[in-house]
N, C-alpha and C positions, 0 to 999 in steps of 0.2 A: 193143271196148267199153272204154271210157274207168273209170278205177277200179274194176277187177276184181282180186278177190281170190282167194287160187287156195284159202285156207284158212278157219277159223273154229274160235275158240277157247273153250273152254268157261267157263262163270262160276264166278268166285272160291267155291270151296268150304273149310271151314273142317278138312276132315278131308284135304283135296288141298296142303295149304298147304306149301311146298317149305320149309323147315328146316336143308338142307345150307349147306356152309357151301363156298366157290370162290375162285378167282385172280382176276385182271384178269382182265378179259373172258368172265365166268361161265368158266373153265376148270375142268374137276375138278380139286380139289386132293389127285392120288395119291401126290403124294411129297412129303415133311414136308421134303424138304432144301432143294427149290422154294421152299416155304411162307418156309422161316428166311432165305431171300436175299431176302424182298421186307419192306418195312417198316411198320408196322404200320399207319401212316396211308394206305396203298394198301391194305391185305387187308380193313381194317375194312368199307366199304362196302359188298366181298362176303360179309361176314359176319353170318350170323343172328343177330339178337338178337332174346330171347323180351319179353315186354309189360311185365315185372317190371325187366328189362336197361333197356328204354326211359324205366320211369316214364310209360307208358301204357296206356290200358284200352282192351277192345274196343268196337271203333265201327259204329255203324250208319248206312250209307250209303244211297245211293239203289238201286243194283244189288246190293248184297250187305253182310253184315255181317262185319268184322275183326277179325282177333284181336286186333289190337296191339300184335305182332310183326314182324318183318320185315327189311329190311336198310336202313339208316337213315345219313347222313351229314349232320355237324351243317356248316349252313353259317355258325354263330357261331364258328367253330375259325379256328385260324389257318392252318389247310389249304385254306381255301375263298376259293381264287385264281381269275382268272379263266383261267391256264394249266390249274388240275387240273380243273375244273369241264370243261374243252374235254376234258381226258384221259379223265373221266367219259363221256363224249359220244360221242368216238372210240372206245371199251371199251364201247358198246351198254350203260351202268349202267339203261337204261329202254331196252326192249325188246319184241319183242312178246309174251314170254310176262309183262310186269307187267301186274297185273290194277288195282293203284290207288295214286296217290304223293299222300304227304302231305305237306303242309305247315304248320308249326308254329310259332306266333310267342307269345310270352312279354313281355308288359309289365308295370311298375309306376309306377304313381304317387302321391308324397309327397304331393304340395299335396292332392288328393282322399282319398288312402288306400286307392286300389281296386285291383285285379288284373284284367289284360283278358287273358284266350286266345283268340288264332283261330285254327283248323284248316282249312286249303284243300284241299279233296279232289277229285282228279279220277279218275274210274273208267270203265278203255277196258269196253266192250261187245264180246259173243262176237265181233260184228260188225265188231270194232275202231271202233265209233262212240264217243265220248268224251263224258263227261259230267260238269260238273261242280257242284262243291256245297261253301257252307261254314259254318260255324260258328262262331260271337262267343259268347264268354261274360263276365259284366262281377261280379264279388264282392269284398266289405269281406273279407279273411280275417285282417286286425287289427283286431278289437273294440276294442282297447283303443290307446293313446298316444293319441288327442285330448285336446280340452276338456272332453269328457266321461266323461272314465273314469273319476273319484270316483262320481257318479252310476251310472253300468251297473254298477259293482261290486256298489252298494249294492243294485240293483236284482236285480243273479242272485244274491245273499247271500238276498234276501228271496225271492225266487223259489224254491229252492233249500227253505228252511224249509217255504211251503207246500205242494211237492211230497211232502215228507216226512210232513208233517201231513195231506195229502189219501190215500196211499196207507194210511198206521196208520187211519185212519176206514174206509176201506174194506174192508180187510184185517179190522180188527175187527167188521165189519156181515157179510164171508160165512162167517167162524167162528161167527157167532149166529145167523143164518140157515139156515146151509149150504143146501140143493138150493131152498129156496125163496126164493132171493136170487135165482135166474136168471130166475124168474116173472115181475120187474120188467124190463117193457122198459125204463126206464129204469136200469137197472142196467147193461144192457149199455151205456147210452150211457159209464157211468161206469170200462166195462171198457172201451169203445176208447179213452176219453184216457188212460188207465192206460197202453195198448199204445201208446201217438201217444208220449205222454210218454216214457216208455222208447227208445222207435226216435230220437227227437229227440237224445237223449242222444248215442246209442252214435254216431250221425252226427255230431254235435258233435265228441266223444273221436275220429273218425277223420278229421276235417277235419282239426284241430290237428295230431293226428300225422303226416299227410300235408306238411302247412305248415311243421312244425318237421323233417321227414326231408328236404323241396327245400332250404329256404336253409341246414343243414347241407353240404350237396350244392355249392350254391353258393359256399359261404365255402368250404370243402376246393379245391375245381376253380371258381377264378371265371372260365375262359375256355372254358367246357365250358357248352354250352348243356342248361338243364335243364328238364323239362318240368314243367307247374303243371296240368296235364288231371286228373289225378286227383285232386288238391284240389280243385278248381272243380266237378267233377262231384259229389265230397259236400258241396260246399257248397250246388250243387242240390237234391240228395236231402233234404238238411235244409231248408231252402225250402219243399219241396211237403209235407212231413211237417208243418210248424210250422202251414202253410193248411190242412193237416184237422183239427191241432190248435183253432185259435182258429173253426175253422167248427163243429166239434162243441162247444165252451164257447160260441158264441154260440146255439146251438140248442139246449140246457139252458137256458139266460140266459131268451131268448125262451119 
């Protein structure tokens, strides 16, 4: 029988997730003296890094979800020859126990002002059947340096004021009220933009500081490829937070 497999491997579990850390050629690494005669740009590949090491979050695939961990080789480095790439190859670095390899591509552009990430994911099956899958993400994550940024200034200054002045009205309506402030179904509509408003924020405050901890990253290591996945993902988050926000104010409106 023509493609026969003698084996079958179980699906990527998140609790099964291998962690250890090996030589060329998955070797156990038992002796530290081993370890210190190989150089770090060969050990790195076989070494584990956790989602926080990578500057990425867990993903959810078509076969299984990831942690965001794993062992990872930047082919922005100057180590990504097409000799060590063949060394990788020969050393089984993808083998039959990988269960999914990523791929990660990081752009900018000026003339637009936008950030594009795509993640290529390909995930073998118990079956060793392969599957793959990917993901474009396209976000402004500088508001500001255009022709407009006197304007949006002015705009989240004013923005900003009536947040303020909208929460103290409220705030002073369930102190005068208290337990008969909840009677109003539309009170609660005024307590989810309350909630909308608030989560908008803290997503904001964690976009920035995601945005400001990469190009730190960048400028320190500019030949060190750095990931922009978890900025783009809260700048999603804030996205879909902002469409409940202006869908619940147009539904007070109306």
């Amino acid at each position: 029988m023509r493609g026969k497999i003698s084996t079958c491997n179980e699906f990527y579990s998140l609790f099964k997730e291998d962690e250890d850390n090996y030589l060329p050629g998955w070797q156990i690494a038992n002796v530290t003296a081993e370890a210190n005669t190989t150089s770090n740009a060969t050990i790195l590949p076989w070494t584990y890094q956790t989602s926080n090491e990578l500057g990425s979050i867990p993903f959810l695939g078509l076969v299984g979800t990831y942690s965001g961990g794993g062992y990872a080789f930047d082919l922005s480095s100057a180590n990504a020859t097409e000799a060590y790439l063949n060394y990788l190859k020969q050393n089984s670095w993808i083998d039959y126990r990988t269960r999914a390899v990523f791929v990660e591509v990081a752009i900018y552009s000026a003339q637009v002002n936008l950030f594009g990430v795509a993640t290529f994911l390909t995930e073998w099956m118990p079956t060793n059947g392969i599957v793959f899958f990917n993901n474009i993400k396209v976000a402004r994550l500088y508001q500001h340096g255009n022709d407009l940024q006197l304007v949006m200034l002015v705009c989240e200054i004013f923005l900003a004021v009536f947040v303020l002045a909208f929460l103290y009205i409220e705030l002073k309506k369930i102190f005068r009220l208290r337990r008969s402030y909840l009677k109003d179904p539309w009170n609660w509509l005024e307590i989810a933009q309350i909630f909308l408003i608030l989560t908008c924020a803290g997503a904001l405050l964690q976009r920035t500081n995601y945005t400001n901890q990469a190009i730190e990253r960048m400028n320190a290591e500019p030949d060190k490829f750095v990931s922009f996945i978890q900025t783009i993902t809260w700048d999603e988050i804030f996205g879909y937070l902002l469409a409940f926000l202006v869908f619940f104010a147009n539904l007070k409106l109306l």
